[in-house]
C-alpha positions in Angstrom: 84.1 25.8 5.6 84.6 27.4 1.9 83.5 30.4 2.5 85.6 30.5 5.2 88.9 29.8 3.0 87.3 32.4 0.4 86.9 34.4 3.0 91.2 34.2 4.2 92.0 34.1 0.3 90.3 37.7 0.0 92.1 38.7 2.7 95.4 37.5 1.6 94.5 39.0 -1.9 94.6 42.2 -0.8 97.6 42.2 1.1 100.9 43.9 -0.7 103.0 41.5 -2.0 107.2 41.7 -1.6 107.9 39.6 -4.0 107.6 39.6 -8.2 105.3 37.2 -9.3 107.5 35.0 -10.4 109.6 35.4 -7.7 106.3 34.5 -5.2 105.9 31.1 -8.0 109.1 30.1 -7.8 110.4 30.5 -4.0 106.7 29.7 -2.2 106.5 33.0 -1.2 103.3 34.5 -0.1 101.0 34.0 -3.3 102.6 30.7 -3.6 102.2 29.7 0.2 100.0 31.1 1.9 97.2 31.8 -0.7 97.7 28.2 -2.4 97.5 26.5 0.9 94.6 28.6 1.5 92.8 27.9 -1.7 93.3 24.3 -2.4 90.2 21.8 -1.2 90.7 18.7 0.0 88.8 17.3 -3.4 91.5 18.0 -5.2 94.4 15.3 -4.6 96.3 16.7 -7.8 95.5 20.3 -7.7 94.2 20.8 -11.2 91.2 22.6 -12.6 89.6 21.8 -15.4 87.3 24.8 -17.1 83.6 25.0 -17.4 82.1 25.5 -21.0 80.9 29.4 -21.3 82.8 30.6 -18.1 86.1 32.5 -18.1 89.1 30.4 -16.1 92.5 29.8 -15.6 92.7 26.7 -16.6 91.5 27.7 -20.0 94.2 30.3 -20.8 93.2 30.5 -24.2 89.7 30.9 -23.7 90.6 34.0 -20.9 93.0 35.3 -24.2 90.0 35.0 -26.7 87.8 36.4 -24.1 90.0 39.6 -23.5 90.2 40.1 -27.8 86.8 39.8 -27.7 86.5 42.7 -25.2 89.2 45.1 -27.5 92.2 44.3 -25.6 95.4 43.4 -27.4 96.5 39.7 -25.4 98.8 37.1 -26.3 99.5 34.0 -24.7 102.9 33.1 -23.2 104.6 31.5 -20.5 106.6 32.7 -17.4 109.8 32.1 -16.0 108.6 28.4 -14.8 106.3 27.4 -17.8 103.0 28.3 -16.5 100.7 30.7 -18.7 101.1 34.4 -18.8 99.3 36.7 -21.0 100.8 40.1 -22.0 98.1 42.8 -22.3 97.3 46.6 -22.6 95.2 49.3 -21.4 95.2 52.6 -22.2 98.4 52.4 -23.3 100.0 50.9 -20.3 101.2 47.1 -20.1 100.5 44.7 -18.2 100.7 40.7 -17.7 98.0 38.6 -16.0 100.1 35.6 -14.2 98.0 32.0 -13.6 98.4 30.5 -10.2 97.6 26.9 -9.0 98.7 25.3 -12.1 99.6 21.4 -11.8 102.7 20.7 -14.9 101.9 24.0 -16.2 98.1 23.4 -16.6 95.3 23.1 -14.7 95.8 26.3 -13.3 93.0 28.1 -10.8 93.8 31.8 -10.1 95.0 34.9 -12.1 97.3 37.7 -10.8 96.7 40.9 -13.1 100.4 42.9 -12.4 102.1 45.8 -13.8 105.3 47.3 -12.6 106.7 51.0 -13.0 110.6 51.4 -13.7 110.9 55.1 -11.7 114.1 57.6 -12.3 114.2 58.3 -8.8 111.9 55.0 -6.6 109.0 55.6 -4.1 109.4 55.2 -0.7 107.8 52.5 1.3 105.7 54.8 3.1 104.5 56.2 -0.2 103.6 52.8 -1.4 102.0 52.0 1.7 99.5 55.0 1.3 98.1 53.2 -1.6 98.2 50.0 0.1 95.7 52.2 3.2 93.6 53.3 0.6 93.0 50.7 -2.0 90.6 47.7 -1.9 91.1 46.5 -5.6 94.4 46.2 -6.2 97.9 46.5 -4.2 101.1 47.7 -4.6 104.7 46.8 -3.7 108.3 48.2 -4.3 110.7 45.9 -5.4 114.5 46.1 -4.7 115.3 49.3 -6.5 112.1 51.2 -5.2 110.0 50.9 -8.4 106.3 49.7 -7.5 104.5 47.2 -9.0 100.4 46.6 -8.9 98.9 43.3 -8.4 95.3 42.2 -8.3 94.1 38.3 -7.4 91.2 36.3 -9.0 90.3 32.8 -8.0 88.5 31.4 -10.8 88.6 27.6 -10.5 86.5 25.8 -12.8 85.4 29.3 -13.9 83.3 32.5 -13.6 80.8 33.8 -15.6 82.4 36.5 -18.8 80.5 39.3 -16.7 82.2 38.6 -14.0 85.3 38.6 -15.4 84.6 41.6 -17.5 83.7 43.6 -14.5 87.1 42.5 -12.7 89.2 43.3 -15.6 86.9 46.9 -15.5 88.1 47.3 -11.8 91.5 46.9 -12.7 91.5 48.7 -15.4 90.2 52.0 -13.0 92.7 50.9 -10.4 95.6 50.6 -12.8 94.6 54.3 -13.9 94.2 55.4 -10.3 97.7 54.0 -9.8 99.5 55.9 -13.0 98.5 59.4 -10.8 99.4 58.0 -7.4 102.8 57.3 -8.8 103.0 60.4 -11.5 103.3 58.4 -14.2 
């Protein structure tokens, strides 16, 4: 039965979001719904994670922060607009945040959204936007209210996965975020 609801959370991963990820945290939307309901096991009567020594996890956010300086990127620890974690990153010159997920009072927390959104002159069109969405397996894309898109990429971590691991997925978002900056001419 887990890999079945890993199966559904990849699934829902990849699907484009229409909501910020605050927005999603705060009103249940999709990523707060769907995914969490999705994710959750029935071990876990209070929701929280606790991290694994030597493995990369949201519910160590400092540890993911130390991890990504380790690695060269520039990350400081924050919180959103309703108190859970957020780091504020960089690469290649472009920001982005990575947003924790699953978090129980804040902590606890068992997933990480890397997003980064685009404030356009002119917007994209849905159809544009949904091009990428056709075409992309790492990471997808919405437009919020005024047209300007914003990428998003999931990880379920848990208890935690191995700094390779991590490493790699920061790697694929990192060449996704890049592939993103053409597809939208930035």
């Amino acid at each position: 039965m887990p890999a079945i609801r890993l199966a559904a959370a990849t699934v829902l991963a990849l699907l484009p979001l229409n909501a910020t990820p605050l927005l999603a945290k705060s009103s249940g939307g999709l990523v707060g719904g769907a995914i969490g309901s999705v994710l959750r096991t029935a071990g876990d009567s209070d929701g929280g994670v606790t991290a694994t020594a030597g493995l990369v996890s949201a519910a160590d956010p400092e540890g993911m922060v130390q991890v990504l300086q380790d690695l060269g990127y520039r990350a400081s620890l924050e919180a959103d607009g309703v108190g859970d974690p957020m780091i504020r990153s960089a690469s290649s010159g472009t920001g982005f945040n990575i947003y924790f997920y699953g978090c129980v009072d804040n902590a606890g927390c068992d997933s990480i959204m890397f997003s980064s959104g685009f404030d356009l002159a002119e917007g994209m069109e849905l159809a544009t936007i949904n091009d990428w969405n056709q075409d992309s397996v790492v990471a997808g894309a919405y437009l919020d209210d005024e047209g300007d898109p914003y990428l998003q990429s999931y990880i379920l971590t848990r208890s935690g996965i191995p700094t390779e691991v991590f490493e790699y997925a920061l790697g694929e978002w990192e060449y996704a975020l890049g592939d993103f900056l053409e597809f939208i001419d930035w």
